[in-house]
TORKOL-4160 file (C-alpha; in steps of 0.2 Angstrom, whole numbers, padded with zeros to 4 digits, m for minus):
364
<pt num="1" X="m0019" Y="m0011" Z="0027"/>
<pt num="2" X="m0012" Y="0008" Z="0027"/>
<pt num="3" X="m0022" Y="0022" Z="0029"/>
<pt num="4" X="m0014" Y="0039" Z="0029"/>
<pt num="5" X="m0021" Y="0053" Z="0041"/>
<pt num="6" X="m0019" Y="0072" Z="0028"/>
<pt num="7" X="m0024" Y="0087" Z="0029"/>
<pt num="8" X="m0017" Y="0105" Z="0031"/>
<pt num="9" X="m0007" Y="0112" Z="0046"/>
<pt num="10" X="m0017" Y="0113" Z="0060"/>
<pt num="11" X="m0033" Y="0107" Z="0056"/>
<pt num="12" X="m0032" Y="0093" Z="0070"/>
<pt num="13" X="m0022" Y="0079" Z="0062"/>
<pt num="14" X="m0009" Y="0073" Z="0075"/>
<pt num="15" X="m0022" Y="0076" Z="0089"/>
<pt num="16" X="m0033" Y="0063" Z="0080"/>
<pt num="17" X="m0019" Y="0053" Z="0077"/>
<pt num="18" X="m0014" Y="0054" Z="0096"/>
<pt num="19" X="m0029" Y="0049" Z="0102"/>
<pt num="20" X="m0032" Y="0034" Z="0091"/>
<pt num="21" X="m0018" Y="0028" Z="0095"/>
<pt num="22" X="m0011" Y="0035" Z="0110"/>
<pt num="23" X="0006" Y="0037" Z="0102"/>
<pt num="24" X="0008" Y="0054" Z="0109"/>
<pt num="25" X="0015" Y="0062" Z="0092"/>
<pt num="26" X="0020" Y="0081" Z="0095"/>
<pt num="27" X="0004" Y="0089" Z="0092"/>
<pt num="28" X="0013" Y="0109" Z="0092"/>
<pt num="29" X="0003" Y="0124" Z="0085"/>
<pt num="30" X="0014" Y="0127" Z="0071"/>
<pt num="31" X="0014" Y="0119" Z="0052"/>
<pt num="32" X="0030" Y="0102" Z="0047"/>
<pt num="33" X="0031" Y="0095" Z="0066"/>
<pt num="34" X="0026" Y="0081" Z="0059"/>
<pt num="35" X="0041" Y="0079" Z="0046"/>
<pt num="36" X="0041" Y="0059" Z="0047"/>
<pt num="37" X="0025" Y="0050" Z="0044"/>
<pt num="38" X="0023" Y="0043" Z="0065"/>
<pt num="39" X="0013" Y="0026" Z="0061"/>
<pt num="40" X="0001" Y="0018" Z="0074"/>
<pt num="41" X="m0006" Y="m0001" Z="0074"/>
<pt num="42" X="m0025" Y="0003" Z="0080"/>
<pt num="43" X="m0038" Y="m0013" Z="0084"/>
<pt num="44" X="m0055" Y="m0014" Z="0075"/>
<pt num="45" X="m0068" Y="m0015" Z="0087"/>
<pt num="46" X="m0078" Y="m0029" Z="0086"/>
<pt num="47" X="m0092" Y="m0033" Z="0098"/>
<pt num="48" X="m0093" Y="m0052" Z="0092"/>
<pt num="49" X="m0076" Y="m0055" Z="0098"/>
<pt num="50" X="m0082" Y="m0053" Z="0117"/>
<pt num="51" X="m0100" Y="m0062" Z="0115"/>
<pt num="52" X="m0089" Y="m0076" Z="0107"/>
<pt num="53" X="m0076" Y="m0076" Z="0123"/>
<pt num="54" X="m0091" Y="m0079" Z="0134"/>
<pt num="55" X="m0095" Y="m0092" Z="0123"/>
<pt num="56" X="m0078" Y="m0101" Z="0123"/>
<pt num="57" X="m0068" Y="m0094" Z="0137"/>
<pt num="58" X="m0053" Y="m0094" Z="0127"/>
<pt num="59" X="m0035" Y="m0090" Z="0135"/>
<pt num="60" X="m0033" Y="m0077" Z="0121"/>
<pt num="61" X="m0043" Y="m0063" Z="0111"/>
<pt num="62" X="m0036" Y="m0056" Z="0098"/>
<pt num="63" X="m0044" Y="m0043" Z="0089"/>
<pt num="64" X="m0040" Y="m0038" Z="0069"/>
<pt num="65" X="m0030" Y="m0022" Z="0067"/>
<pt num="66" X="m0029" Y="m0009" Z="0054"/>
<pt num="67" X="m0012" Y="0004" Z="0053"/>
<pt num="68" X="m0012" Y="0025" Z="0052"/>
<pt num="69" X="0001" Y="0036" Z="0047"/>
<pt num="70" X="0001" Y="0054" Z="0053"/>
<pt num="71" X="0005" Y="0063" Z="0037"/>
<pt num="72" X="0015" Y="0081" Z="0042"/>
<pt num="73" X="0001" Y="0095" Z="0034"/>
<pt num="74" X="0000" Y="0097" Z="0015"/>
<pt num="75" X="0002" Y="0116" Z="0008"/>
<pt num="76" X="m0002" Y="0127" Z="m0008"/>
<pt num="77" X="0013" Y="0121" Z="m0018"/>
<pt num="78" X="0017" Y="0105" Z="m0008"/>
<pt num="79" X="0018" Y="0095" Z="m0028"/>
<pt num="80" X="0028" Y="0107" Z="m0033"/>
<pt num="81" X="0043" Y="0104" Z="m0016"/>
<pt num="82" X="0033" Y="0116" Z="m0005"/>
<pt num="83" X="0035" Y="0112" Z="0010"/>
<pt num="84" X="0043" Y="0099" Z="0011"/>
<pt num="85" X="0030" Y="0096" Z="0002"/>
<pt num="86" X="0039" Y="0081" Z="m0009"/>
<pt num="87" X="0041" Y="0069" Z="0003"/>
<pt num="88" X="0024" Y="0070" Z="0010"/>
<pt num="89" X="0019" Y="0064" Z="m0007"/>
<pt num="90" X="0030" Y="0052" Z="m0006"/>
<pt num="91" X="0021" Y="0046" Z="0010"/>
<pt num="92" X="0002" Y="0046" Z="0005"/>
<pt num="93" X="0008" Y="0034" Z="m0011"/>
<pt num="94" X="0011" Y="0021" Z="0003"/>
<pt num="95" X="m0005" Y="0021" Z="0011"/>
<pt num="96" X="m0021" Y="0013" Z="0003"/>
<pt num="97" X="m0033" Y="0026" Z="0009"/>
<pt num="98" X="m0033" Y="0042" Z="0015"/>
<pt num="99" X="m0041" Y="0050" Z="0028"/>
<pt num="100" X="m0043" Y="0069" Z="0027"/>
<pt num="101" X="m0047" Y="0078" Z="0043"/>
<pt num="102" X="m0056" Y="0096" Z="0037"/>
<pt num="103" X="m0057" Y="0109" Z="0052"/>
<pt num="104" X="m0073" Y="0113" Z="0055"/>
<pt num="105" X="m0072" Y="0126" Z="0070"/>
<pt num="106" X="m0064" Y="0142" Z="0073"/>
<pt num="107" X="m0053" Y="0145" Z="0088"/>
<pt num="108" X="m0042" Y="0160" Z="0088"/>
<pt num="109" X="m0028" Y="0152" Z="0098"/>
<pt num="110" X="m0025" Y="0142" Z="0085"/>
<pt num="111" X="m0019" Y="0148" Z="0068"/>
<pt num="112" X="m0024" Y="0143" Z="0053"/>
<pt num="113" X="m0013" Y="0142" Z="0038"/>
<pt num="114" X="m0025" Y="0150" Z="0026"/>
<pt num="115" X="m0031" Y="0162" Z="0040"/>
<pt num="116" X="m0046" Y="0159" Z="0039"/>
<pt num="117" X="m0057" Y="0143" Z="0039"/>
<pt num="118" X="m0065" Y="0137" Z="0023"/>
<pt num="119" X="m0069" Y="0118" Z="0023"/>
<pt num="120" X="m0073" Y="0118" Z="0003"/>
<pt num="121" X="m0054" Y="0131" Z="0000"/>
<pt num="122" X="m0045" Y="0118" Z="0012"/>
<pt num="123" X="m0051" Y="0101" Z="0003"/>
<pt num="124" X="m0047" Y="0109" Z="m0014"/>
<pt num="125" X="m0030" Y="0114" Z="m0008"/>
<pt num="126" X="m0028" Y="0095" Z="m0004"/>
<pt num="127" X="m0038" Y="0088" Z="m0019"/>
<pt num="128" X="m0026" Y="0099" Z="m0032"/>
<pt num="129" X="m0007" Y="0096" Z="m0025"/>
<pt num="130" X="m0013" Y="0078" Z="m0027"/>
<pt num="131" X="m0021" Y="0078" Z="m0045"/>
<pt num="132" X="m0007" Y="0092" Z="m0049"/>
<pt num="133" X="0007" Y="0078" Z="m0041"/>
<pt num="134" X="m0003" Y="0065" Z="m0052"/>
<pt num="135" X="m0003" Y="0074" Z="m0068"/>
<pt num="136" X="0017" Y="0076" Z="m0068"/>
<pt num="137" X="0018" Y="0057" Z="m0068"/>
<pt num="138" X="0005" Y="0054" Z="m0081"/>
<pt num="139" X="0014" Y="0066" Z="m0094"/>
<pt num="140" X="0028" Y="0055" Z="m0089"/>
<pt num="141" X="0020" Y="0038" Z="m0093"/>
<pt num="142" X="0011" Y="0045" Z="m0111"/>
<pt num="143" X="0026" Y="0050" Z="m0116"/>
<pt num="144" X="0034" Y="0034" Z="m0113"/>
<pt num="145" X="0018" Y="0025" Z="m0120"/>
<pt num="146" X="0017" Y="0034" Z="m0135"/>
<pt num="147" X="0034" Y="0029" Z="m0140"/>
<pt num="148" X="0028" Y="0009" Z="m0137"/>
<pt num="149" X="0013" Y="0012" Z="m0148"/>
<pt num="150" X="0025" Y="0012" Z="m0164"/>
<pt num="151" X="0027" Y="m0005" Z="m0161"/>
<pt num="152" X="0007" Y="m0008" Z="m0168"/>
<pt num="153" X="0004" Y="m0018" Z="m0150"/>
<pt num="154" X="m0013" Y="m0014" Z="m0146"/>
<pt num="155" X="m0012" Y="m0015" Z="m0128"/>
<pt num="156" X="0000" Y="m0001" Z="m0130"/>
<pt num="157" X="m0013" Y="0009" Z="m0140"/>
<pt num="158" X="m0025" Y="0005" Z="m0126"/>
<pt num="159" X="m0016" Y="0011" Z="m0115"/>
<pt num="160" X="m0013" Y="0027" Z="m0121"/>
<pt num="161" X="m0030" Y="0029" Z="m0125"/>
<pt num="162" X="m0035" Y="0028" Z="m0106"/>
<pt num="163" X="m0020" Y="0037" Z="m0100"/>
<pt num="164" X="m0026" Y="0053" Z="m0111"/>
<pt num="165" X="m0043" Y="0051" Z="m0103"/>
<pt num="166" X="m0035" Y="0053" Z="m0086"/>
<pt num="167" X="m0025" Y="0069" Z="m0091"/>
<pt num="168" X="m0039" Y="0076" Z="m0098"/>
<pt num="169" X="m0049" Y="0075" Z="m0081"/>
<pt num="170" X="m0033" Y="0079" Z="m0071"/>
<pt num="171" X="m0031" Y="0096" Z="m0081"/>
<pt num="172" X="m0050" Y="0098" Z="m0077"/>
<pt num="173" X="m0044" Y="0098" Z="m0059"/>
<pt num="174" X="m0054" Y="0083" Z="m0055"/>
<pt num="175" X="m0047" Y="0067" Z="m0045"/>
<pt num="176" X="m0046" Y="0050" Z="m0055"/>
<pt num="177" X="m0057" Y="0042" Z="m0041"/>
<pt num="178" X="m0070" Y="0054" Z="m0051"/>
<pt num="179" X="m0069" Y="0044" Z="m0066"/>
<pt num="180" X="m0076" Y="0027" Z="m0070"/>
<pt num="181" X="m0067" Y="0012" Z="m0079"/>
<pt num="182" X="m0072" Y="m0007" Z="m0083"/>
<pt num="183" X="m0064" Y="m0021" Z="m0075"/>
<pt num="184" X="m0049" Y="m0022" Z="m0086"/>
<pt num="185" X="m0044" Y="m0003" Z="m0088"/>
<pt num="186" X="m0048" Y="m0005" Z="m0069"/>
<pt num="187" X="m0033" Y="m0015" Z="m0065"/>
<pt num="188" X="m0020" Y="m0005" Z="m0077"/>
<pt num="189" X="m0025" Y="0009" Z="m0068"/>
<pt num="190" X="m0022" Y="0000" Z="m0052"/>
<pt num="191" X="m0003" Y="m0001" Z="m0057"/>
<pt num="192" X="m0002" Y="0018" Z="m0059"/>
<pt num="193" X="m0003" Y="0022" Z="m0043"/>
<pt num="194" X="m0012" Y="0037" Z="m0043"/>
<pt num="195" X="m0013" Y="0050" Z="m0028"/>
<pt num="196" X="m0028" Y="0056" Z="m0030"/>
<pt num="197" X="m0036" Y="0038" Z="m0036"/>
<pt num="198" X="m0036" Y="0033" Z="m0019"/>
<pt num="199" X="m0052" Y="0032" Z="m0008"/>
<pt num="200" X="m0055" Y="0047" Z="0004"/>
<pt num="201" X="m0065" Y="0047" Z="0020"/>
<pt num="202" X="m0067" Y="0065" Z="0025"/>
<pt num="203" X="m0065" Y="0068" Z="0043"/>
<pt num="204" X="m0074" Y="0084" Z="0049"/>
<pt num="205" X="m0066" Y="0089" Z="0064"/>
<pt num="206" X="m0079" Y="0100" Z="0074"/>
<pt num="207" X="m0075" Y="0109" Z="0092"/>
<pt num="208" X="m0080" Y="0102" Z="0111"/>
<pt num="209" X="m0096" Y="0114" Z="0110"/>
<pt num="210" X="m0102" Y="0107" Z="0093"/>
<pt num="211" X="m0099" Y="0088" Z="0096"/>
<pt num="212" X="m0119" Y="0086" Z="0100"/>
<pt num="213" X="m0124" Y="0102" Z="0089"/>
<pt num="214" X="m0117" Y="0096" Z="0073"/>
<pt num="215" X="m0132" Y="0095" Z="0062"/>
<pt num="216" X="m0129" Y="0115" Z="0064"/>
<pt num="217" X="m0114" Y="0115" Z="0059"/>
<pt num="218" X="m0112" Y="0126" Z="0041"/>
<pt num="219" X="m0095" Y="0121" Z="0039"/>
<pt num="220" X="m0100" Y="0102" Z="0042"/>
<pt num="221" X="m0111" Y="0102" Z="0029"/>
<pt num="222" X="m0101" Y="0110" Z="0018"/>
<pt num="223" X="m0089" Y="0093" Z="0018"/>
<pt num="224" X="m0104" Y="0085" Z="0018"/>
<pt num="225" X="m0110" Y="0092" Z="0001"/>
<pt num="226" X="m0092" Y="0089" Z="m0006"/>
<pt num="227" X="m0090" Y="0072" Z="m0001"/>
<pt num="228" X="m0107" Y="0066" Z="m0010"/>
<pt num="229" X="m0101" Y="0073" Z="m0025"/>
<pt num="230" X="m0086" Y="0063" Z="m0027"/>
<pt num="231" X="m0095" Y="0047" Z="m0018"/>
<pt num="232" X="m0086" Y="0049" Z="m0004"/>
<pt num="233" X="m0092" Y="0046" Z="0016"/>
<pt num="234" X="m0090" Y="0059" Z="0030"/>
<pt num="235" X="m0091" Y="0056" Z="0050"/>
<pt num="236" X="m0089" Y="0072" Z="0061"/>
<pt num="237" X="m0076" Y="0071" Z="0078"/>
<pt num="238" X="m0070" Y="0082" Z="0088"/>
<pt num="239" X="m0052" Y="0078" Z="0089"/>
<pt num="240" X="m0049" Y="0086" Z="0108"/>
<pt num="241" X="m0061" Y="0074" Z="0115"/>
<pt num="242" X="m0057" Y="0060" Z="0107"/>
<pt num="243" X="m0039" Y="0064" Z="0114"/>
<pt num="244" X="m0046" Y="0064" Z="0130"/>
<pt num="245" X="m0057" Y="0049" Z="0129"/>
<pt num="246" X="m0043" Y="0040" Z="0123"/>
<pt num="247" X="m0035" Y="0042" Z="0142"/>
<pt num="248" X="m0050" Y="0034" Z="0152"/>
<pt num="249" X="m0052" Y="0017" Z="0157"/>
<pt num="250" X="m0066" Y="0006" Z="0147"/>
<pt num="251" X="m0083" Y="0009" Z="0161"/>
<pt num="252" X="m0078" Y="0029" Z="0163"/>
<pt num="253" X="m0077" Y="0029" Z="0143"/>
<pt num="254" X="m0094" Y="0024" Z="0142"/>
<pt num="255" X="m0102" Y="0034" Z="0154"/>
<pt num="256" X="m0092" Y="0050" Z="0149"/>
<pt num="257" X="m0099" Y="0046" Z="0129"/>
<pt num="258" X="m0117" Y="0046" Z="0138"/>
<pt num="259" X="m0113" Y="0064" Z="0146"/>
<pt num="260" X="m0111" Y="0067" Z="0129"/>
<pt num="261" X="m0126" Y="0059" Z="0120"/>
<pt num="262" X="m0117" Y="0048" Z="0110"/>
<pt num="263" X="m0117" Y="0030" Z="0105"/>
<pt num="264" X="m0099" Y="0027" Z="0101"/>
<pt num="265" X="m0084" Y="0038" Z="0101"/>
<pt num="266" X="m0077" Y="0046" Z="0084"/>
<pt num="267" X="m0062" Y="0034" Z="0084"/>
<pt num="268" X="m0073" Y="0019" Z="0085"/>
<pt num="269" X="m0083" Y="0025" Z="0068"/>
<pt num="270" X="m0068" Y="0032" Z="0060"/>
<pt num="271" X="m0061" Y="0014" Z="0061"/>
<pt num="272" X="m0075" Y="0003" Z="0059"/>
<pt num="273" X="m0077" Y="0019" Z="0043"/>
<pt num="274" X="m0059" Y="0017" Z="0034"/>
<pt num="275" X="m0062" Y="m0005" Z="0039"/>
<pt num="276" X="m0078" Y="m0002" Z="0027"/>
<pt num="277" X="m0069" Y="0009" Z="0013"/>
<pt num="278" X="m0055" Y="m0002" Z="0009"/>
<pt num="279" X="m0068" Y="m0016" Z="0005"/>
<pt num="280" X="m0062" Y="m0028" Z="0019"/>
<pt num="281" X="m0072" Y="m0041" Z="0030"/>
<pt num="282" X="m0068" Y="m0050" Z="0045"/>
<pt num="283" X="m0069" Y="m0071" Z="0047"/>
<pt num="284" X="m0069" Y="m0077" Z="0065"/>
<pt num="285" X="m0060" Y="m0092" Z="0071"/>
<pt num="286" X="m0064" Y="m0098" Z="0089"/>
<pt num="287" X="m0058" Y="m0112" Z="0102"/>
<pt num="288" X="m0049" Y="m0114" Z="0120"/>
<pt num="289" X="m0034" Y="m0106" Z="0116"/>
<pt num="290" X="m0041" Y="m0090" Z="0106"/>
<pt num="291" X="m0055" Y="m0083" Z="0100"/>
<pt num="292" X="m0050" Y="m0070" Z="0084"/>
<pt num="293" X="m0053" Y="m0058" Z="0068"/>
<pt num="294" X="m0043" Y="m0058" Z="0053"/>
<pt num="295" X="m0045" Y="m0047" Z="0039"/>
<pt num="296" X="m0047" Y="m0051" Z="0022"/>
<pt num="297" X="m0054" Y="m0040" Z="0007"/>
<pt num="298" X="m0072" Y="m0044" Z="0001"/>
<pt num="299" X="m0072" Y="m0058" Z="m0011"/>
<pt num="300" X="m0061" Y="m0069" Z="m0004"/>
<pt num="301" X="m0061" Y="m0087" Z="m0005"/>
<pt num="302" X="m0058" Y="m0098" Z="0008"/>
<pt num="303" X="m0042" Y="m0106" Z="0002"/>
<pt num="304" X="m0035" Y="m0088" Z="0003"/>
<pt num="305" X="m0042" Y="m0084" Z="0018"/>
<pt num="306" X="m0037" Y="m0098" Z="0026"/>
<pt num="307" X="m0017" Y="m0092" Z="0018"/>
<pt num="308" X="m0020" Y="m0077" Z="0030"/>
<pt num="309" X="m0018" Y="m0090" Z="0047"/>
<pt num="310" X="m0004" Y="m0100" Z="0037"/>
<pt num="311" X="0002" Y="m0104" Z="0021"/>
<pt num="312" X="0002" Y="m0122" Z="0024"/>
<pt num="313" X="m0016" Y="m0120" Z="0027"/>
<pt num="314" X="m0019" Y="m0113" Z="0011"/>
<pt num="315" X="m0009" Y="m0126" Z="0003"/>
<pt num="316" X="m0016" Y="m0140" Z="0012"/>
<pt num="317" X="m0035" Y="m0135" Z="0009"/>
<pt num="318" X="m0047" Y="m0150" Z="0011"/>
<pt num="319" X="m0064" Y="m0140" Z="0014"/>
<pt num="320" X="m0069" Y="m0127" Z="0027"/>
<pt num="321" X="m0083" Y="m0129" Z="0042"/>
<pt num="322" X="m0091" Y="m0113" Z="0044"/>
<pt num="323" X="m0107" Y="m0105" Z="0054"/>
<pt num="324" X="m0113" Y="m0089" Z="0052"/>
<pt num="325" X="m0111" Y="m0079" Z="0070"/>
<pt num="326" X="m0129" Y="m0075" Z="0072"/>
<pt num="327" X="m0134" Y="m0094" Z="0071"/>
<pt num="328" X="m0120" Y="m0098" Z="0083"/>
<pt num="329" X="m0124" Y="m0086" Z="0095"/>
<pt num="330" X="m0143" Y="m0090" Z="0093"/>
<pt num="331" X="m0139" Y="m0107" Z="0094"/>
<pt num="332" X="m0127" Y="m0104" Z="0109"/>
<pt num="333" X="m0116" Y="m0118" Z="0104"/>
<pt num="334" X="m0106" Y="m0125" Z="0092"/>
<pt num="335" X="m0112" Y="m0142" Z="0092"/>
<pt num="336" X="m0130" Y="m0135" Z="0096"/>
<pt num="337" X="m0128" Y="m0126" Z="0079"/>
<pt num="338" X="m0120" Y="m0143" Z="0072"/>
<pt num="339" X="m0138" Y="m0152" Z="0077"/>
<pt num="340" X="m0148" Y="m0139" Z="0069"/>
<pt num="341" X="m0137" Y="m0142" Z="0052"/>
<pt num="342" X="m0130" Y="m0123" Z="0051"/>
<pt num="343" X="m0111" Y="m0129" Z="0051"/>
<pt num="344" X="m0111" Y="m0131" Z="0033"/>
<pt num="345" X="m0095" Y="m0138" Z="0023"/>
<pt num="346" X="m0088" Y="m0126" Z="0009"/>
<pt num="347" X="m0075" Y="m0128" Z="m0003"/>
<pt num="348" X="m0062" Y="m0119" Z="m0013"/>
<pt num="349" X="m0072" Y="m0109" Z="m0022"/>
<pt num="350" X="m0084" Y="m0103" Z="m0006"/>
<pt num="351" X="m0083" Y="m0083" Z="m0005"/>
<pt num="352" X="m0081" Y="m0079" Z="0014"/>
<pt num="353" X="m0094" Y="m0068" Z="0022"/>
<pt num="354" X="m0091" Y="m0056" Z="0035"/>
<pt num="355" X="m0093" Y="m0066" Z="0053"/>
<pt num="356" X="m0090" Y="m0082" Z="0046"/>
<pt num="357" X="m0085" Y="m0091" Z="0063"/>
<pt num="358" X="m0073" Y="m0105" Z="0053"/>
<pt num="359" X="m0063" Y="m0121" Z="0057"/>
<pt num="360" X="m0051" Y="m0126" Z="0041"/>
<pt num="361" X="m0046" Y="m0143" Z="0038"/>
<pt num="362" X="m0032" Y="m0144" Z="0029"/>
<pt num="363" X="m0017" Y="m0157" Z="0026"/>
<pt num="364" X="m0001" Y="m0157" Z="0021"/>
């Protein structure tokens, strides 16, 4: 899973994006250093994974990952080939989510494209080169589905139906994600892949002084107050810090966070945050050679789940033996667990729960 880090020039993006993944993109003060998306790989933290280790001493942990792209700033104009603004677009349909750092401090050493800051001018700048972007593409596809409609098909008629209901909101200047849809207006709109359909978590990105202040923050809440309208989560870092977390060891971490008063690091929210707004889960699997997380979206059924290890798995699919984590740990075995009957046997049409610690017997 994809999620694309946006956000005008300046407002904190490639340090963020440096920090989490210790990349070391060029972070200069001036808009477009980031021309190509720089892509980082970042782990998920998960606490279970360790607990488990102790349990099993494996030889390997492996955690689940989830993948950023630093996206060069967006401008006024970027829909219509401002600044290079095109291929940016280009860049935020790849993604599956987008994570939109909003600057929420002032600093005179660092300019500000607008010239001033203004959290709620800055997200609409964002919000409107991707519904303007959007609204060029669904002219397109009306005007193509208009000439299907003469056929009499009914999907077609359908489907023009919902796309005029999207314009409509567009030329309103609202984001599709606004809207609401059943379940089967749901998935053709799916198949558009609409900019501003994606799911946004707003990063508000505060300075080192206001990290422990933030509650006090106007401009924080005024993301805050945005981000509920539209449904949408917020969680406040300061980027320079997080940068410099990102360079200590794992005990120094953890007492600098304390200095600090806090309980986790930004980074470790905004993951565990963007995990959460794609809708994924995490199964564990565990044993001698490896204890691991893998991701699969909520819903999934074991077969599937099973085709994320290997396809001959999935293929091969006799039943799965699963315990829940907290009854492993509490049991502090696997066979302890087995005694007190909490291994149960699921089959093909078991939905996978977050922490399933699973074995899958399979044959083929």
């Amino acid at each position: 899973m994809k999620l694309g880090i946006v956000g005008l020039p300046n407002v904190g993006k490639s340090t963020l994006f440096n920090a989490i993944t210790k990349a070391g993109a060029d972070s200069a003060n001036y808009p477009f250093c980031t021309i190509d998306p720089n892509i980082g790989v970042v782990t998920v933290p998960d606490e279970r994974l360790d607990v488990l280790a102790r349990m099993y001493n494996p030889k390997k942990i492996t955690p689940t990952t989830i993948e950023f792209l630093d996206i060069a700033g967006l401008v006024k104009g970027a829909s219509q080939g401002e600044g290079l603004g095109n291929k940016f677009l280009s860049h935020i349909r790849e993604v599956d989510a987008i994570v939109h750092v909003v600057r929420c401090f002032e600093d005179g050493n660092i300019v500000h494209v607008e010239g001033s800051v203004d959290p709620a001018r800055d997200i609409d700048t964002i919000n409107l080169e991707l519904v303007f972007s959007d609204l060029e593409s669904i002219e397109k596809r009306i005007e193509k589905t208009r000439k299907q409609t003469k056929s009499g098909d009914k999907k077609y008629l359908n489907e023009l139906t919902i796309l005029e209901r999207i314009k409509d909101t567009l030329e309103k200047g609202l984001p599709v994600r606004s809207m609401e849809f059943d379940d089967d207006e749901t998935i053709f709109v799916n198949q558009l892949f609409l900019l501003s359909d994606k799911p946004v978590l707003y990063c508000a990105n505060v300075s080192e002084d206001e990290i422990s202040t933030q509650e006090h923050n106007p401009y924080v809440e005024k993301v805050r107050e945005i981000a509920k309208s539209e449904n949408s989560e917020v969680i406040v870092v300061c980027a320079k810090i997080e940068e410099e977390i990102s360079q200590l060891e794992e005990d120094e971490k953890q007492l600098f966070l304390e200095e600090l008063g806090l309980l986790e690091s930004g980074l470790d929210k905004l993951i565990k945050a963007s995990y959460k707004l794609l809708g994924l889960i995490s199964f564990l699997t565990a044993g001698d050679p490896e204890v691991r997380a893998w991701t699969i979206v909520e819903g999934t059924k074991a077969p599937q789940a099973a085709g994320k290890i290997h396809s001959d798995i999935e293929r091969g699919f006799i039943r799965a033996e699963i315990v829940a984590y907290d009854d492993l740990v509490r049991c502090g075995s696997h066979a302890a667990a087995k005694e007190q009957g909490l291994v149960r046997s699921e089959g093909k049409e078991y939905v996978m729960r977050d922490g399933d610690v699973t074995l899958f017997r399979f044959n083929v």
